[in-house]
Biopython code that builds the backbone (N, CA, C, O; Angstrom):
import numpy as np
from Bio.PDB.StructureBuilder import StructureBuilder

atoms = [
    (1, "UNK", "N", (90.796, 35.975, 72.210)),
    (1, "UNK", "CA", (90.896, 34.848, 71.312)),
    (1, "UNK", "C", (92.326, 34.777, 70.763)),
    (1, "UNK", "O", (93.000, 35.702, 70.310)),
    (2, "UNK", "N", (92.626, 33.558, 70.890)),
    (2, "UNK", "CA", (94.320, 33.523, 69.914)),
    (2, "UNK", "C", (94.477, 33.634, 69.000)),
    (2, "UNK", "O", (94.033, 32.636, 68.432)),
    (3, "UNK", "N", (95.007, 34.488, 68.132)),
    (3, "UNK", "CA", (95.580, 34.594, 66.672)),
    (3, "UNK", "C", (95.290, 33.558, 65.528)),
    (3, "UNK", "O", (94.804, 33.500, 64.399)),
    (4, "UNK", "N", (95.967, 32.653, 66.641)),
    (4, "UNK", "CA", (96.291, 31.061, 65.390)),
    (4, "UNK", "C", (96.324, 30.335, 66.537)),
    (4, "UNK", "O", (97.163, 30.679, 67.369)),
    (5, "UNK", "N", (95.792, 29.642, 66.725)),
    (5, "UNK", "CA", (95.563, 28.192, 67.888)),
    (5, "UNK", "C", (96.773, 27.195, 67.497)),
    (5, "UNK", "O", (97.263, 26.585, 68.447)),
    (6, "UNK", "N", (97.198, 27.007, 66.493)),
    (6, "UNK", "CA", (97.959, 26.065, 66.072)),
    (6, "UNK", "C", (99.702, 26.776, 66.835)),
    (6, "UNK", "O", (100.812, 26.250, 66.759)),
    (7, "UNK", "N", (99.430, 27.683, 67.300)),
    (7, "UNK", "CA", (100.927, 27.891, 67.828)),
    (7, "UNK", "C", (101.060, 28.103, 68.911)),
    (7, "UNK", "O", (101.747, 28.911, 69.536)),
    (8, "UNK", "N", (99.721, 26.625, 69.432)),
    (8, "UNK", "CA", (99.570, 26.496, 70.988)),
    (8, "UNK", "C", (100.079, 25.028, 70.754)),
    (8, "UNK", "O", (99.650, 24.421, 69.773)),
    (9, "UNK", "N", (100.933, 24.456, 71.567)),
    (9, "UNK", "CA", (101.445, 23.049, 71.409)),
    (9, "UNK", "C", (100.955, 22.309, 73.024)),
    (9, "UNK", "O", (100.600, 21.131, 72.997)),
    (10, "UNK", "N", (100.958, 22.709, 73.744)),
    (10, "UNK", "CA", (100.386, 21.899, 74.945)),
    (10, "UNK", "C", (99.753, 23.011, 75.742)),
    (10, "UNK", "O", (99.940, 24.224, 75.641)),
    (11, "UNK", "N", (98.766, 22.175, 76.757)),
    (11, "UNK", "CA", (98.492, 23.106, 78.114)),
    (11, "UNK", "C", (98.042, 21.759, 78.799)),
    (11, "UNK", "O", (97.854, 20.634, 78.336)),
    (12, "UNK", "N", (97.925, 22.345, 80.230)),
    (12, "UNK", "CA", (97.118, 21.289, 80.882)),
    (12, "UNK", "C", (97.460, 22.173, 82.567)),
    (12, "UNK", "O", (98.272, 23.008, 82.965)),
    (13, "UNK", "N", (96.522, 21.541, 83.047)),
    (13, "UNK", "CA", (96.264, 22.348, 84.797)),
    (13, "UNK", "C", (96.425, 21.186, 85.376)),
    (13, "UNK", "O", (96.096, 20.128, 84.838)),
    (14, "UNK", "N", (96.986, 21.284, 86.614)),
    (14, "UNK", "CA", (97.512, 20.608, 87.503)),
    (14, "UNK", "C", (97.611, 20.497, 89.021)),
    (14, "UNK", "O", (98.662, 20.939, 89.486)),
    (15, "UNK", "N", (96.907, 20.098, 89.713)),
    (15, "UNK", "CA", (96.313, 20.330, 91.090)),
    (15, "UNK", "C", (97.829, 19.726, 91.536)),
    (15, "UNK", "O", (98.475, 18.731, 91.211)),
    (16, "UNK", "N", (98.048, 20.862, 92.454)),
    (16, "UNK", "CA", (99.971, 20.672, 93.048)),
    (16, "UNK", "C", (100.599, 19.678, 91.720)),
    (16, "UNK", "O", (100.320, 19.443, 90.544)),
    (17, "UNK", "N", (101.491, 19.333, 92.613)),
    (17, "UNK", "CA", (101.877, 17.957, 91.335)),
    (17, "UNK", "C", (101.456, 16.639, 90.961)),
    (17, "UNK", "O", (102.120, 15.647, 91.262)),
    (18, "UNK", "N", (100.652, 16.599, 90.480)),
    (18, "UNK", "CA", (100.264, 14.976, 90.425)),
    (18, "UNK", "C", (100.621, 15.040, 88.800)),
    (18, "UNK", "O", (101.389, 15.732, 88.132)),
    (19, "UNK", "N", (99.608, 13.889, 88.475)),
    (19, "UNK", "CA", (99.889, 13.141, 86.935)),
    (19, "UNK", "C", (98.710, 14.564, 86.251)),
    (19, "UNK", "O", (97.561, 14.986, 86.381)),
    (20, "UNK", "N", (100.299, 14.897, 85.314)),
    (20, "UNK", "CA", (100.020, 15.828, 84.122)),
    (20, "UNK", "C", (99.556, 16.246, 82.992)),
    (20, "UNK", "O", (98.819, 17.164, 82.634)),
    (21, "UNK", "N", (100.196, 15.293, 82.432)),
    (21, "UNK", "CA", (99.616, 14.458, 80.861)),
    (21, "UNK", "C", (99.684, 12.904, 80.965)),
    (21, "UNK", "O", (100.180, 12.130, 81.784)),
    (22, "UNK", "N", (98.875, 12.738, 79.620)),
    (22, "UNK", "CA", (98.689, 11.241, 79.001)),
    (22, "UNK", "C", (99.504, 10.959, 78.500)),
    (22, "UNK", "O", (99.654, 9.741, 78.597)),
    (23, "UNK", "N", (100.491, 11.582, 77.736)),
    (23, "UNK", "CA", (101.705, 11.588, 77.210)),
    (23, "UNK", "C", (102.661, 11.639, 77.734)),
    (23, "UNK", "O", (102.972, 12.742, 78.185)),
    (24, "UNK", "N", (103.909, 10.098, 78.005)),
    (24, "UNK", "CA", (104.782, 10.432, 79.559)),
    (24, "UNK", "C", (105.991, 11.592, 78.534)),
    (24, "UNK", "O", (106.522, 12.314, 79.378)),
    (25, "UNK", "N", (106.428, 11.887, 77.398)),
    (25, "UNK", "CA", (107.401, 12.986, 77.190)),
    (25, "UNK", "C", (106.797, 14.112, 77.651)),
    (25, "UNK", "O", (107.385, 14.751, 78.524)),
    (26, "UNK", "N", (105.601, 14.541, 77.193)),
    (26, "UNK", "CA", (105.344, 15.877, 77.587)),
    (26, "UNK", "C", (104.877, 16.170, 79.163)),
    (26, "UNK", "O", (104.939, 17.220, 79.804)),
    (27, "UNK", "N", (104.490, 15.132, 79.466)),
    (27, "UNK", "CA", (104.074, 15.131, 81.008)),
    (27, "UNK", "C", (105.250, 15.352, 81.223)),
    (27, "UNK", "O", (105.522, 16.536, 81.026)),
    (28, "UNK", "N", (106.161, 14.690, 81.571)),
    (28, "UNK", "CA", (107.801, 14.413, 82.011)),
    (28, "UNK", "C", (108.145, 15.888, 82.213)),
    (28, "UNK", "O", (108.430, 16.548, 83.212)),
    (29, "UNK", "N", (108.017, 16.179, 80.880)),
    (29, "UNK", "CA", (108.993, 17.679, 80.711)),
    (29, "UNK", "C", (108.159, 18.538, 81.583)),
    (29, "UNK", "O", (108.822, 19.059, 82.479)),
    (30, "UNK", "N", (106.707, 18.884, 81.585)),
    (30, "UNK", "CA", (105.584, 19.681, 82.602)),
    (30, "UNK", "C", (106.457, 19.214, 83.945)),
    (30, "UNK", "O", (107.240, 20.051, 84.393)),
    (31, "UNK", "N", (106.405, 18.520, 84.300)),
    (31, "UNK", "CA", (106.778, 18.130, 85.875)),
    (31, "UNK", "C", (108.118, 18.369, 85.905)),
    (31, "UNK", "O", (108.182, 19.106, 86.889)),
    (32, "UNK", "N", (108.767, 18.301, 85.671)),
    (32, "UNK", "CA", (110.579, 18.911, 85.065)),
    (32, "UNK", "C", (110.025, 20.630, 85.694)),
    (32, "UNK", "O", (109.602, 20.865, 86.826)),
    (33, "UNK", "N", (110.191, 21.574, 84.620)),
    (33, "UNK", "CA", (109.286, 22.641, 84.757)),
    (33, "UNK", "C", (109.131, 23.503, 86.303)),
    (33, "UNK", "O", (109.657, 24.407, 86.952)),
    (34, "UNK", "N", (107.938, 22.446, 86.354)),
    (34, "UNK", "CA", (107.009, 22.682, 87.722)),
    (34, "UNK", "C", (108.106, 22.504, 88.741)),
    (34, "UNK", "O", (108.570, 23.405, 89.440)),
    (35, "UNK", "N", (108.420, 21.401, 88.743)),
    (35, "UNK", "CA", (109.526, 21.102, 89.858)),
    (35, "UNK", "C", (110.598, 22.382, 90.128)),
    (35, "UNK", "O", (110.768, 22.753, 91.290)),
    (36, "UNK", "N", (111.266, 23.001, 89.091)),
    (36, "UNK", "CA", (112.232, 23.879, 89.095)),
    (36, "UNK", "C", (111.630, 25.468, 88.954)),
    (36, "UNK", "O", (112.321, 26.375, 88.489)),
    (37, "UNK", "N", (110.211, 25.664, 89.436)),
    (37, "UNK", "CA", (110.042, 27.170, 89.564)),
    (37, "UNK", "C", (110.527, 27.566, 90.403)),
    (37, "UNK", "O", (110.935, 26.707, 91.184)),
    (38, "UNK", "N", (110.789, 29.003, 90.781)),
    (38, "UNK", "CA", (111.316, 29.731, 91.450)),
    (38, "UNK", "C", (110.569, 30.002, 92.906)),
    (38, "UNK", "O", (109.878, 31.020, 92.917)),
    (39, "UNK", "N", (110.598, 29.469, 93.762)),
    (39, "UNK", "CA", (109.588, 29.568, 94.839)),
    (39, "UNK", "C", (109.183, 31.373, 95.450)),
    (39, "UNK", "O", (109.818, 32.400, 95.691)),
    (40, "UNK", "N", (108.064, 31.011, 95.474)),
    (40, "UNK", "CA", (107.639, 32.578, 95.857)),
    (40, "UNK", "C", (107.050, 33.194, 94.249)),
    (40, "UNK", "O", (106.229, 34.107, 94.333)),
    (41, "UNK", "N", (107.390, 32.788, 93.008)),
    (41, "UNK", "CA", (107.018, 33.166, 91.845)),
    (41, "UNK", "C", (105.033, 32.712, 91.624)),
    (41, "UNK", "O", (104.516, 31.623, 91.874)),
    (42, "UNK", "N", (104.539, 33.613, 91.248)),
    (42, "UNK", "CA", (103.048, 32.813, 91.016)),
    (42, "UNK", "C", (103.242, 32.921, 89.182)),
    (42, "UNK", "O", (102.119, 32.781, 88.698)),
    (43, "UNK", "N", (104.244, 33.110, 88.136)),
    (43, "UNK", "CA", (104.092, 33.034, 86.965)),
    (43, "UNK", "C", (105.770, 32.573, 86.374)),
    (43, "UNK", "O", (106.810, 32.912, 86.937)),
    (44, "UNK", "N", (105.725, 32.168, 85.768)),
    (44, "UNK", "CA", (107.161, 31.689, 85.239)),
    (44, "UNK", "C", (107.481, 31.718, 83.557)),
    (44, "UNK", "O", (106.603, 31.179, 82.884)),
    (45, "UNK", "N", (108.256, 32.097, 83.057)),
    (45, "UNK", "CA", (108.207, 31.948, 81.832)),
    (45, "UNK", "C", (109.742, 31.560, 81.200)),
    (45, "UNK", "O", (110.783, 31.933, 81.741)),
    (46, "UNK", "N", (109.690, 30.715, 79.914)),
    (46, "UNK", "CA", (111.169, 30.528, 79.741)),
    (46, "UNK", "C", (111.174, 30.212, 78.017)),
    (46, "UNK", "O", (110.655, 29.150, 77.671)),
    (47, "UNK", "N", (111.584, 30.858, 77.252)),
    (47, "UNK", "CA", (111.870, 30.303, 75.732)),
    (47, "UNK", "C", (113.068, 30.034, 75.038)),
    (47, "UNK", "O", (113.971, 30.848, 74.842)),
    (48, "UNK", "N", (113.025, 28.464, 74.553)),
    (48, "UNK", "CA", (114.466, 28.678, 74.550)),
    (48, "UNK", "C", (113.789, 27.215, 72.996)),
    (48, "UNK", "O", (113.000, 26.280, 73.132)),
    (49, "UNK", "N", (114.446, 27.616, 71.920)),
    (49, "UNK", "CA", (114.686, 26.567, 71.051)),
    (49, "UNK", "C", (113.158, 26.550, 69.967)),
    (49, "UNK", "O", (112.559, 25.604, 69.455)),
    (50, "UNK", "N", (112.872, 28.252, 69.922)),
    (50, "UNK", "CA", (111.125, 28.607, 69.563)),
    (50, "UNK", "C", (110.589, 27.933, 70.146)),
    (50, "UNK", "O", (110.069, 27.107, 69.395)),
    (51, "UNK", "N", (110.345, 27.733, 71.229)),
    (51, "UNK", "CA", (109.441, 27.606, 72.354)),
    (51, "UNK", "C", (109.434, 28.086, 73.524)),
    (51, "UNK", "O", (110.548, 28.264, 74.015)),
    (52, "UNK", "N", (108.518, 28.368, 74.161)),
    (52, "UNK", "CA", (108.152, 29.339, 75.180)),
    (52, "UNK", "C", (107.195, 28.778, 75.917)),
    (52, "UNK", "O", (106.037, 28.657, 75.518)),
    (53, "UNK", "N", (107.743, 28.276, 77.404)),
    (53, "UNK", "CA", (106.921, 27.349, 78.201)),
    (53, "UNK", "C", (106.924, 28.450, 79.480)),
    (53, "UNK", "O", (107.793, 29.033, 80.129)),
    (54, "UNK", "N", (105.530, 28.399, 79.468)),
    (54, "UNK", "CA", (104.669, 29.616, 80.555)),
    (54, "UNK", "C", (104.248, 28.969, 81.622)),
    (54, "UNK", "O", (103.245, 28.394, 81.199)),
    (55, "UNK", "N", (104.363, 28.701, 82.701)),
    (55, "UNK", "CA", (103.381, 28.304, 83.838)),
    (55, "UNK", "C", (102.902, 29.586, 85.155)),
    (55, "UNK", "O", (103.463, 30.614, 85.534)),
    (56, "UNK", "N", (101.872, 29.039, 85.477)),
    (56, "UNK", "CA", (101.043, 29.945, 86.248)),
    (56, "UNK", "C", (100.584, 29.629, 87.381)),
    (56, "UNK", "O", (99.625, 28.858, 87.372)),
    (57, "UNK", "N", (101.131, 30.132, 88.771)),
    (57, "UNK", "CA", (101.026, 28.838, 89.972)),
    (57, "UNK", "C", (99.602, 30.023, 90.497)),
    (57, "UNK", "O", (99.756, 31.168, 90.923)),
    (58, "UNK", "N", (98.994, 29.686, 90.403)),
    (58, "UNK", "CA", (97.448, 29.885, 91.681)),
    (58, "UNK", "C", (97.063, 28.875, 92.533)),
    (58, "UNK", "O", (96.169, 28.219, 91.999)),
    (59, "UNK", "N", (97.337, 28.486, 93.571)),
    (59, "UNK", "CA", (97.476, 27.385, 94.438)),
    (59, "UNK", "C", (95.981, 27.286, 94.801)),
    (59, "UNK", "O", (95.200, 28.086, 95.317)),
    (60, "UNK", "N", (95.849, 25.920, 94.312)),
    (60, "UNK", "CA", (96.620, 24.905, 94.476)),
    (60, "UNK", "C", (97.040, 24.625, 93.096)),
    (60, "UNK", "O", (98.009, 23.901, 92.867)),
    (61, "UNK", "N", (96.366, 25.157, 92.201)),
    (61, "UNK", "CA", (96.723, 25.079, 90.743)),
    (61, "UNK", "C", (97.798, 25.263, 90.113)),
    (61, "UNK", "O", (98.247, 26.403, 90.228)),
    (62, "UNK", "N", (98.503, 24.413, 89.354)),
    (62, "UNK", "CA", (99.403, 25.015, 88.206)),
    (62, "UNK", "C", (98.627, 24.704, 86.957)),
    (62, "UNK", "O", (97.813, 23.883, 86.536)),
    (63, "UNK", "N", (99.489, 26.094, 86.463)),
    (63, "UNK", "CA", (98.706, 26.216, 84.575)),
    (63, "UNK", "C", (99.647, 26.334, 83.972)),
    (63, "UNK", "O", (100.406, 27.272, 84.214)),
    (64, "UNK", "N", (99.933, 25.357, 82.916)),
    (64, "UNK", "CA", (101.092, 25.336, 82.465)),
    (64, "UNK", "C", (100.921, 24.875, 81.065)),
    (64, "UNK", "O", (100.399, 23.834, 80.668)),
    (65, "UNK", "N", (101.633, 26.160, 80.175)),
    (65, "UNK", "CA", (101.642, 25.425, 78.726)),
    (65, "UNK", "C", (102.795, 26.087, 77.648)),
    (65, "UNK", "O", (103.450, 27.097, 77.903)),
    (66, "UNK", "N", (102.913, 25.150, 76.161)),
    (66, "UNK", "CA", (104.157, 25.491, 75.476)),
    (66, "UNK", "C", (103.401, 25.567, 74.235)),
    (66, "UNK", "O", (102.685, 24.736, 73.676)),
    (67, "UNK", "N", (103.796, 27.007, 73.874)),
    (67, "UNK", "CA", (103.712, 27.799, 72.693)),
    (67, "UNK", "C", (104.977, 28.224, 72.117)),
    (67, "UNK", "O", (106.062, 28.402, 72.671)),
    (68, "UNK", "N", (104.522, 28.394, 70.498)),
    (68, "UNK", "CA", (105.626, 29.190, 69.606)),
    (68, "UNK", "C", (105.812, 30.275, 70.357)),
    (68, "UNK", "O", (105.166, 30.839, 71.239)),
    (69, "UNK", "N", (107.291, 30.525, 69.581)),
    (69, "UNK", "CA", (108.039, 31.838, 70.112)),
    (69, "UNK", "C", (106.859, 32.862, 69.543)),
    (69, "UNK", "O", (106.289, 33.733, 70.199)),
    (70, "UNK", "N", (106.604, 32.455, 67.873)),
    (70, "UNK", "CA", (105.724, 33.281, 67.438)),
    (70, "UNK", "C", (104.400, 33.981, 67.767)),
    (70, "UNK", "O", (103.892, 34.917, 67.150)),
    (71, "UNK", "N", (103.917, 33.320, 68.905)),
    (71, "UNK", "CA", (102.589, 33.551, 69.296)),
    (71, "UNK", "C", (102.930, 34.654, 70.609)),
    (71, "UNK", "O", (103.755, 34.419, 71.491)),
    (72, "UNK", "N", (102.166, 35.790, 70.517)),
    (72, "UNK", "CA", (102.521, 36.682, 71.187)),
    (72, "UNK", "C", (102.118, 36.661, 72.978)),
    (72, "UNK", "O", (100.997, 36.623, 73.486)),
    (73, "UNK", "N", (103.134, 36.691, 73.490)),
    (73, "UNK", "CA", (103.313, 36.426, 74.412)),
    (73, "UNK", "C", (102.259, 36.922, 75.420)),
    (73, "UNK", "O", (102.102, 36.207, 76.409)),
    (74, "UNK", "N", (101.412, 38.192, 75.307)),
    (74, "UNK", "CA", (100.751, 38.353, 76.029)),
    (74, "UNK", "C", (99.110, 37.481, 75.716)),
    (74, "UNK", "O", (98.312, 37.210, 76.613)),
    (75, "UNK", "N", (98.932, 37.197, 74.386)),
    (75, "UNK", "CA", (97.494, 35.882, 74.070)),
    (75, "UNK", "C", (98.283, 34.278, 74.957)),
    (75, "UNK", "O", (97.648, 33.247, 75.181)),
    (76, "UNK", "N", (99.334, 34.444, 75.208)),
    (76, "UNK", "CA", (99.446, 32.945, 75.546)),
    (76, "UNK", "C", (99.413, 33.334, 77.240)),
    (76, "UNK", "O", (99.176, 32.476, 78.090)),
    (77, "UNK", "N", (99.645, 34.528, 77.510)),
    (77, "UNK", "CA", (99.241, 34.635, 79.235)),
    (77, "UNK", "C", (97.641, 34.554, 79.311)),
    (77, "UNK", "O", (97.079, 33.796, 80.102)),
    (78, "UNK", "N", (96.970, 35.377, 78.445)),
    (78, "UNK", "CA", (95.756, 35.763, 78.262)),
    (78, "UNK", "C", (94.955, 34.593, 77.969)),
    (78, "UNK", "O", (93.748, 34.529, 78.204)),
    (79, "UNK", "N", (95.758, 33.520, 77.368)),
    (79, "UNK", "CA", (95.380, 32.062, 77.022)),
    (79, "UNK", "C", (95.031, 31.432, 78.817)),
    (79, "UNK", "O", (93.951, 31.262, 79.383)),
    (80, "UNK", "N", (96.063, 31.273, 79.174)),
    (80, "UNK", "CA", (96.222, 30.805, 80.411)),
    (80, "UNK", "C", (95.191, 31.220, 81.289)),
    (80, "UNK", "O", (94.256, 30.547, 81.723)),
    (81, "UNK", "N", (95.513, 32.588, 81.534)),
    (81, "UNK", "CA", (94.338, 33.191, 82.624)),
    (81, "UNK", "C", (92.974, 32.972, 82.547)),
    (81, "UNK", "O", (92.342, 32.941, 83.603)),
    (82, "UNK", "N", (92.361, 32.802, 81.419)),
    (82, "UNK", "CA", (91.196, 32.125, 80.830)),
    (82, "UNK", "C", (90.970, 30.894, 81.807)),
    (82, "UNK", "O", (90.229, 30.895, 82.790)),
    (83, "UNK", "N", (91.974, 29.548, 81.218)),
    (83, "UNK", "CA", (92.081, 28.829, 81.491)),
    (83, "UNK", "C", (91.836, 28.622, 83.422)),
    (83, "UNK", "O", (90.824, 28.171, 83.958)),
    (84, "UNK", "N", (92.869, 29.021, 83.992)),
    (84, "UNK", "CA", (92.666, 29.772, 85.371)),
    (84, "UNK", "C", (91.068, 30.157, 85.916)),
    (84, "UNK", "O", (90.419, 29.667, 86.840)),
    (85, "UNK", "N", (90.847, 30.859, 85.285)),
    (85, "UNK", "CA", (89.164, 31.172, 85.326)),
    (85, "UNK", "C", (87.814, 30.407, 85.818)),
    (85, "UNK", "O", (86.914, 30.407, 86.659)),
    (86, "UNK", "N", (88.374, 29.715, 84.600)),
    (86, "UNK", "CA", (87.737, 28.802, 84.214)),
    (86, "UNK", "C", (87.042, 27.198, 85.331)),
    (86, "UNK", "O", (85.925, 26.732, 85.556)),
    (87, "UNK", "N", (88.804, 26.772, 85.843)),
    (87, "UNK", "CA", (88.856, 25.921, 86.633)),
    (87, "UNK", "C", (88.349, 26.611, 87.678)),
    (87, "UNK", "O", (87.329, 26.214, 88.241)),
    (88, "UNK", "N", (88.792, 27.372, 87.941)),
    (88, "UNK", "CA", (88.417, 28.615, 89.630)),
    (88, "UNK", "C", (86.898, 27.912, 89.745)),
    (88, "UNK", "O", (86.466, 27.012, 90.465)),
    (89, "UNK", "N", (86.218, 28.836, 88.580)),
    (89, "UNK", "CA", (84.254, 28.912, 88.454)),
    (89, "UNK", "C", (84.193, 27.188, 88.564)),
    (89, "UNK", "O", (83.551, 26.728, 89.508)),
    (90, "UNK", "N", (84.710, 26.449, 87.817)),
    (90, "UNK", "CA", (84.232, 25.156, 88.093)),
    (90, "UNK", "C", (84.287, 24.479, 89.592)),
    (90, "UNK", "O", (83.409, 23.949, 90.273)),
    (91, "UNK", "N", (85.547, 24.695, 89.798)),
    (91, "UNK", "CA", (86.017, 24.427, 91.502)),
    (91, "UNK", "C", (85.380, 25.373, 92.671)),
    (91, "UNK", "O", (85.683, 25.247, 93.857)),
    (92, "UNK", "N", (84.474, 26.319, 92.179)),
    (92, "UNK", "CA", (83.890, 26.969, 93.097)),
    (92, "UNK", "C", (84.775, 27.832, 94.171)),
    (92, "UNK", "O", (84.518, 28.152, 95.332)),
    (93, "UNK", "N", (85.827, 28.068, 93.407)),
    (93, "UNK", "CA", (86.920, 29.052, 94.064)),
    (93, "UNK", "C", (86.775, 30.615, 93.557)),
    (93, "UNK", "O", (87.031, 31.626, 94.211)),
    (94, "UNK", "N", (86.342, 30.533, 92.348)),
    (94, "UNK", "CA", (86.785, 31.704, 91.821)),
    (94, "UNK", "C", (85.353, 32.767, 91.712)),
    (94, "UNK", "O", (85.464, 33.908, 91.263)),
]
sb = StructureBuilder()
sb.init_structure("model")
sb.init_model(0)
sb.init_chain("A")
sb.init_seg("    ")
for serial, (resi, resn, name, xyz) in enumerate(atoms, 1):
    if name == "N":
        sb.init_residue(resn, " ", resi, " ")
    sb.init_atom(name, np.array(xyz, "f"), 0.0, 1.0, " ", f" {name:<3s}", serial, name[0])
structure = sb.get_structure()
């Protein structure tokens, strides 16, 4: 469980790249992101400006979300992998 939920600012999963969010800034910036991982990486992480944007490639999936610096870095992986899980059992992958 997370600490404080409130120092979760976005997430959202993403089958390869398609449409991200409902919101075209934060979508924008997700696909920004995604676009510039490191190929061959299945986790990415980057904080810069107290924020800390995590994505998580399990293909076909990306999991991708932006938390406070403050929120400890291993509940916002632990956030994610959940998340991951989750879709897997629904999609009948996991």
């Amino acid at each position: 469980m997370i600490s404080n939920p409130s120092l979760i600012y976005y997430a959202c999963i993403a089958q390869k790249i398609g449409k991200i969010a409902k919101n075209p800034e934060i979508g924008a910036l997700a696909h920004k992101c995604i676009e510039k991982s490191p190929p061959h990486h299945s986790l990415y992480t980057h904080t810069v400006r107290k924020r800390t944007y995590i994505f998580s490639m399990a293909d076909p999936f990306v999991i991708f979300g932006i938390f406070d610096q403050d929120l400890n870095q291993s509940e916002a992986l632990l956030f994610l992998n959940r998340l991951r899980c989750d879709v897997e059992r629904i999609n009948g992958t996991g």
